[in-house]
PAPANU-353815 format. One record per residue (C-alpha): residue in one letter; x, y, z. Coordinates in steps of 0.25 Angstrom, whole numbers, padded with zeros to 4 digits, always signed. Layout:
BEGIN
AXYZ;...
***
This chain:
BEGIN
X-0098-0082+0032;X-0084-0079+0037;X-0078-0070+0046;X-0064-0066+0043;X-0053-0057+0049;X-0039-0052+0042;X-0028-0046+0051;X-0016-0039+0046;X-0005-0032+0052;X+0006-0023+0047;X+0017-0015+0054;X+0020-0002+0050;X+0031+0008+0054;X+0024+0020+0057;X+0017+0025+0069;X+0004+0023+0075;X+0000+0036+0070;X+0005+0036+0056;X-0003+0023+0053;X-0015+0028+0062;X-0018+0040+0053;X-0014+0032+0040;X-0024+0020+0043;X-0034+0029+0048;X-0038+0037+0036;X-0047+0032+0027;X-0039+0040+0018;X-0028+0030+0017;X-0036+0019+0015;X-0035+0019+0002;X-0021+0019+0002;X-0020+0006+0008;X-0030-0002-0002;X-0026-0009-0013;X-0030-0002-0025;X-0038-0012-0032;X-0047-0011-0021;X-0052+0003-0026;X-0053+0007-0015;X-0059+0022-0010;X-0064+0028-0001;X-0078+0034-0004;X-0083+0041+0009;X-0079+0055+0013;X-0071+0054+0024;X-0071+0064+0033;X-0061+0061+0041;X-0047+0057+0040;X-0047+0046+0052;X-0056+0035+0054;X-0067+0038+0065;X-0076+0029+0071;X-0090+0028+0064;X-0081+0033+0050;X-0088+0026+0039;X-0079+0025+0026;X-0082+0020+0012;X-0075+0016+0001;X-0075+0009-0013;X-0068-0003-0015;X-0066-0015-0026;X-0062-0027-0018;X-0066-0036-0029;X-0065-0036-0044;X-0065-0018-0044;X-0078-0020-0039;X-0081-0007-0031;X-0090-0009-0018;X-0092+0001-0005;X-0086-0002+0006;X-0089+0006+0019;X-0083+0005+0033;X-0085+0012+0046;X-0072+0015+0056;X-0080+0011+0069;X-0067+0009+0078;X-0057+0018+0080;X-0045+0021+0090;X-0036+0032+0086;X-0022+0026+0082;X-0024+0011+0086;X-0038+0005+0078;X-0048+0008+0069;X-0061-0002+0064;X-0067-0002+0050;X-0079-0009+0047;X-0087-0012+0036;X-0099-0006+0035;X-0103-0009+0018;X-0094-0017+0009;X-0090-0030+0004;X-0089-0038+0019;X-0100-0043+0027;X-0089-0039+0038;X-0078-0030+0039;X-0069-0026+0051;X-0057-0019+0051;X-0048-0015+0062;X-0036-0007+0058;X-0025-0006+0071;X-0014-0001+0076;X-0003+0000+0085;X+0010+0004+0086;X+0022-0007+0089;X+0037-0006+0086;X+0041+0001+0075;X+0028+0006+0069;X+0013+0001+0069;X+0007-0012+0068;X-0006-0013+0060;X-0015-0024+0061;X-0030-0024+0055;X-0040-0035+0058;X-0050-0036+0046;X-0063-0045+0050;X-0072-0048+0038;X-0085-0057+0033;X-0084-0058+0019;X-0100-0056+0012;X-0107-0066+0007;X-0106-0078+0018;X-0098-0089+0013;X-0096-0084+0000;X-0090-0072+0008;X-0081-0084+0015;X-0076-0088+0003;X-0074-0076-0002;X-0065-0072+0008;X-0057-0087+0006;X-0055-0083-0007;X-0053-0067-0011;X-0057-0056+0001;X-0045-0061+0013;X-0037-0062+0001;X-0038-0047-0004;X-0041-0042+0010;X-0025-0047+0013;X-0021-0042+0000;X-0027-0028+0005;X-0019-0028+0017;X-0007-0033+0012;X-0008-0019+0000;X-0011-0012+0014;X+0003-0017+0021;X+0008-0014+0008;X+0002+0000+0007;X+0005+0004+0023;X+0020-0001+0021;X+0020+0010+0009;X+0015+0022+0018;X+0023+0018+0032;X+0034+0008+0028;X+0037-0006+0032;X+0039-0010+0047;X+0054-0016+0047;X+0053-0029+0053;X+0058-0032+0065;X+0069-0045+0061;X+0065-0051+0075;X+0051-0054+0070;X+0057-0063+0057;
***
């Protein structure tokens, strides 16, 4: 029965342009995903930016290499700041996720706010307690991983030690 949210941020040193055309393709989302999470992209996509109203699929084995269908539907955009995904079939009763951006010293910052309900009522809750906030940080953390790969690390400012 619970309701839960996930926020990550990560610096990159790059523009707000080079990271814009990188998060916005579902080309690369691959790229970002662990691969244990077998995941692919199964809808034709015909275009090379997420749009409003873009509905994308996928395969994926969250649990045990069991594959499932997951679809989302892009239903927020604004060019170069934002953009919305939500669930629409797949494993969460709930799923909300806002991708920003915006440009500060030195590079990007890039924060995303997850909101998600687990399935299944409490069983759902305990689910959550005890394996999905879990892999859902170990996703993002390959991610930061994956973006430090592709843009490099942002050099920390010493002042903020």
């Amino acid at each position: 029965m619970g309701f839960y949210q996930l926020h990550e941020k990560q610096k990159i040193p790059a523009t707000v342009d080079e990271v814009w055309d990188f998060i916005s393709s579902p080309a690369n989302l691959q790229k970002i995903t662990p691969g244990y999470m077998g995941f692919e992209v199964t809808s034709e996509l015909l275009s090379d930016k997420m749009y409003p109203g873009m509905i994308i699929s996928y395969k994926v084995s969250p649990v045990l290499g069991i594959k499932m269908t997951w679809v989302t539907e892009i239903t927020h955009v604004k060019d170069k700041e934002y953009f919305v995904d939500e669930q629409r079939v797949g494993p969460y009763a709930i799923w909300h996720h806002e991708h920003k951006i915006e440009a500060i010293e030195g590079g990007v910052l890039m924060t995303d706010i997850v909101s998600y309900k687990p399935p299944f009522g409490f069983l759902g809750s305990i689910a959550n307690s005890l394996l999905i906030k879990n892999q859902l940080r170990e996703i993002f953390n390959y991610r930061k991983k994956a973006i430090v790969k592709i843009f490099g690390e942002m050099v920390q400012d010493l002042s903020e030690v």
